[in-house]
N, C-alpha and C positions, 0 to 999 in steps of 0.2 A: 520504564520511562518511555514518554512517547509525548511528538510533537507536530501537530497537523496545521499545516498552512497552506495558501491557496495565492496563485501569484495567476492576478488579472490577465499581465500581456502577455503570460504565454497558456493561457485554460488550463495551469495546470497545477495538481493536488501536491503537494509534498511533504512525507511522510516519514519521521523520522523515530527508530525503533530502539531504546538498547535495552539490554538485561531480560530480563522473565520478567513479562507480566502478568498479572491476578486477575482474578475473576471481579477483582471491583474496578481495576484499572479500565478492563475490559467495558463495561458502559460506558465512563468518560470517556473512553477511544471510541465509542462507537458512537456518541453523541459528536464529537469533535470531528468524526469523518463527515458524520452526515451535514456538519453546519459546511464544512468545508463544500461539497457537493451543492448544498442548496446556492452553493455563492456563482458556481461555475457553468459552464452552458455548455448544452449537448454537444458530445466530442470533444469532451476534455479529457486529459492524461492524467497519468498519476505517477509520480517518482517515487518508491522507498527506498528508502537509506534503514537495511540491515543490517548491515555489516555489523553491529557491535551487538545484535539481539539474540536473543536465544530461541529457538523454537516452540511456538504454542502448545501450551498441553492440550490435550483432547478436548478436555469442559473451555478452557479459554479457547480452542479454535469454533468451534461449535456458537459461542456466543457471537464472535467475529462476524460469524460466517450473516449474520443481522446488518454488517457495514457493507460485505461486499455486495451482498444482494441489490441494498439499495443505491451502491453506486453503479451499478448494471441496469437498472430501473431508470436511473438519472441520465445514462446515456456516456457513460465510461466509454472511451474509445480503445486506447491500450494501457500497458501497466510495464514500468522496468523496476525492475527490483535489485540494490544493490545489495550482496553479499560475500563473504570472503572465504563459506568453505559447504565442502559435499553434503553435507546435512543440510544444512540449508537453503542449498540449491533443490535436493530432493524436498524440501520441505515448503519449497515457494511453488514447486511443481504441481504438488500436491495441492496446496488451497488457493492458492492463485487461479486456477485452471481458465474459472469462467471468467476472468477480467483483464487474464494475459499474464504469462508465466513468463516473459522474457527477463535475465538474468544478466546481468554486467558486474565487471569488478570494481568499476568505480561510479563515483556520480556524473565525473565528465560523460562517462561514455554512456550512460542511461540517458542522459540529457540531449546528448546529441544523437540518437536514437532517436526519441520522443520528437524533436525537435526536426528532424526529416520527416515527420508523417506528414 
């Protein structure tokens, strides 16, 4: 499951993840980043809310790898990712890399992160 929305007064994306998702979830996610992106203006942020998701298989990270591209194109500034355990962390590390691997345990503090740049 996954929920993408975009809040004007702060540029920024939020991105909300749980369970395993499919390789069909995966276009409507990658469609739904990308409307979100086209709404926001260069140097906007992006929050995910992990914590309750599962790690991308291979073939779904790989198709993904189509939203973050183009939020990098669109002018991504940074990315906090909330998660709750070492997998995870290792696993945002990993495909996060080019749009900002920064890791928090909750939303407050992603936010307020985001919210300092």
């Amino acid at each position: 499951m996954y929920e993408v929305t975009y809040d004007r007064a702060k540029n920024r994306i939020y991105i909300k993840l749980e369970g395993t998702m499919s390789l069909d979830e995966a276009d409507g996610y990658n469609e739904a980043v990308k409307k979100a992106a086209d709404q926001a203006q260069p140097g906007f942020t992006i929050c995910i809310d992990g914590a309750k998701a599962a790690p991308f298989s291979p073939e779904v990270d790989a198709k993904c790898a189509e939203s973050r591209n183009y939020l990098v194109k669109k002018g991504v500034k940074d990315t906090a990712t909330v998660v709750d355990s070492a997998i995870l962390k290792m696993h945002v590390a990993r495909t996060l890399k080019e749009i900002g691997g920064n890791v928090f345990g909750s939303k407050e503090e992603a936010d307020k992160y985001l919210d300092s740049l």
